[in-house]
C-alpha positions as CSV (number, residue, x, y, z in Angstrom):
1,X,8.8,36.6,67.3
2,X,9.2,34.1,70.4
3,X,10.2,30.7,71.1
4,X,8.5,28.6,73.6
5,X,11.1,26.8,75.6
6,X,10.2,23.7,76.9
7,X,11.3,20.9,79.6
8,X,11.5,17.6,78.2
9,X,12.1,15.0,80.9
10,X,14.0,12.7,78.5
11,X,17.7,13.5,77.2
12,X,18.5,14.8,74.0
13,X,21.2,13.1,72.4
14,X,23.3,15.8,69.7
15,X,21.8,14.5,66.9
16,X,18.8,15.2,67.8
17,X,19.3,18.4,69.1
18,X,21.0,20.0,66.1
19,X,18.2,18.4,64.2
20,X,15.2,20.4,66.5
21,X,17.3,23.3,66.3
22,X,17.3,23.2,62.3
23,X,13.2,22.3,62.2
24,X,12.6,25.6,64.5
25,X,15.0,28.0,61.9
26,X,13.3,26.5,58.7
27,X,9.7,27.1,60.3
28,X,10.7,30.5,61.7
29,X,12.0,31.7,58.8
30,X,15.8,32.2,60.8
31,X,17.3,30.0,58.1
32,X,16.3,32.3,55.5
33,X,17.1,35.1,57.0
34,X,20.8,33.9,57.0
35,X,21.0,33.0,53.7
36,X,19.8,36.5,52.8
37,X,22.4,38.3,55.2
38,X,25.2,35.7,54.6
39,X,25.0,34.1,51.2
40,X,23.7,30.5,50.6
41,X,24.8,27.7,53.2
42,X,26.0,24.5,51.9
43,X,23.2,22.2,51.5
């Protein structure tokens, strides 16, 4: 598995970082992965 990293000329408030950061583990299957190892997050 790899992740493209990419320059975006534009800033990236938090927000909207934590929120790319989520999209990327739900479509990669990371999130699920932690809820299998770790027991369900919060949600």
């Amino acid at each position: 598995m790899g992740m493209k990293i990419q320059n975006y000329k534009t800033s990236v408030n938090p927000f909207l970082g934590n929120s790319l950061v989520n999209h990327h583990f739900n479509k990669t299957g990371i999130s699920q992965l932690i809820d299998k190892e770790l027991d369900n997050r919060v949600k």
